[in-house]
C-alpha positions as CSV (number, residue, x, y, z in Angstrom):
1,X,-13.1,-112.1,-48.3
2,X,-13.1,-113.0,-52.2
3,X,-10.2,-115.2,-53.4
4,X,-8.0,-113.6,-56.3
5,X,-8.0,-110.0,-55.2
6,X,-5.9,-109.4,-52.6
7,X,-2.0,-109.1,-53.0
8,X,0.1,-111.9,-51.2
9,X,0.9,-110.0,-47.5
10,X,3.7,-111.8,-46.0
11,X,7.4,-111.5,-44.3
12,X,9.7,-109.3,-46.5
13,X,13.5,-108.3,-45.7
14,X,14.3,-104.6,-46.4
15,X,17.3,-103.7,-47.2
16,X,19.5,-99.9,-46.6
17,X,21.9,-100.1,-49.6
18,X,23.3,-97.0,-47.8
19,X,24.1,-98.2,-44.8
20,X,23.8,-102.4,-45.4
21,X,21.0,-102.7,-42.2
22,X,18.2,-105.1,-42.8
23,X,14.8,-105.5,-41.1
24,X,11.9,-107.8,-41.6
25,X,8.3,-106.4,-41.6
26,X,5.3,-107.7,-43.1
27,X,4.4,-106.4,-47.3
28,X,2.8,-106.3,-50.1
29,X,5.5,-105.3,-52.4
30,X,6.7,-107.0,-55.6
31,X,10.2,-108.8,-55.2
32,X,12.1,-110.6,-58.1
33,X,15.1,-111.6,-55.2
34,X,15.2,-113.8,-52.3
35,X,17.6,-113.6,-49.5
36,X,18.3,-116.2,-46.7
37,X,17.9,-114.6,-43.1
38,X,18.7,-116.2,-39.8
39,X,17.9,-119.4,-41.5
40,X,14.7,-118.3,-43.1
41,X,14.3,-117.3,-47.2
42,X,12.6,-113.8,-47.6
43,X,11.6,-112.0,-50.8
44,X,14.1,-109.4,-50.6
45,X,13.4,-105.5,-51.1
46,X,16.4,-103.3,-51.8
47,X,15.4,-99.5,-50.0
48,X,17.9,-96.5,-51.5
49,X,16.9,-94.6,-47.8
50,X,15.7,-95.5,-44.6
51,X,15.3,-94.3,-41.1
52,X,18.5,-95.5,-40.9
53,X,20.3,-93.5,-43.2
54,X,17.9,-90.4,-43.4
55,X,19.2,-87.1,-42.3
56,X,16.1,-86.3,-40.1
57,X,16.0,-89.4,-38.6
58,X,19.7,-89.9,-38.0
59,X,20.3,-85.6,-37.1
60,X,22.5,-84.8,-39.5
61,X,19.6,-82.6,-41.1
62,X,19.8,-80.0,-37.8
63,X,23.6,-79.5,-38.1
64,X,23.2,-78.5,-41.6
65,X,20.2,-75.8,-41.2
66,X,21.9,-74.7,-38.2
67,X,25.3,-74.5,-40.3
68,X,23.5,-72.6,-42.5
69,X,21.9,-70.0,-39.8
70,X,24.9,-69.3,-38.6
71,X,26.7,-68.8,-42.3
72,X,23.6,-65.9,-43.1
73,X,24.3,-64.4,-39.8
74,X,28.3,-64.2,-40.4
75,X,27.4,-62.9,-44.2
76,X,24.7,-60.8,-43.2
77,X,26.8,-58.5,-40.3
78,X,30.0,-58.8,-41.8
79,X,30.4,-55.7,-43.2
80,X,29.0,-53.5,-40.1
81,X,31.6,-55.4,-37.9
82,X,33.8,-52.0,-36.5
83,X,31.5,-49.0,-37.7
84,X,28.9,-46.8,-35.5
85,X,26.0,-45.2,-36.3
86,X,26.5,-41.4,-36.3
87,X,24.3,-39.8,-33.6
């Protein structure tokens, strides 16, 4: 490998702001902070959504599509609730 072009990979501490979890994988991303872990001092890279906190991931996505099935169903038939079709 050539020296110089390759971006430092090491130990980085990721950070939910949503939901305050943290987990350390190995990166190549830019940090400006540090933050000390189990004993250890990790660059430190602040994540607005994760697995976490992301509605697919955590299942609060189905409730709302199904929510929203429902609510077209209920608006779609609620005015032939009570009336026949003449025969």
């Amino acid at each position: 490998m050539k020296e110089g072009i390759h971006p430092e990979y090491r130990e980085v501490v990721f950070l939910d702001q949503q939901t305050g979890s943290k987990f350390i994988t190995r990166s190549t991303v830019n940090t400006r902070e540090t933050i000390e872990h189990e004993g250890k001092t990790y660059p430190l890279f602040k994540c607005d959504v994760t697995s976490e906190s992301h509605p697919f991931y955590t299942g609060a996505q189905t409730r709302i599509v199904e929510t929203g099935r429902v609510e077209k169903f209920r608006a779609r038939f609620a005015s032939t609730v009570g009336t026949r079709k003449a025969s």
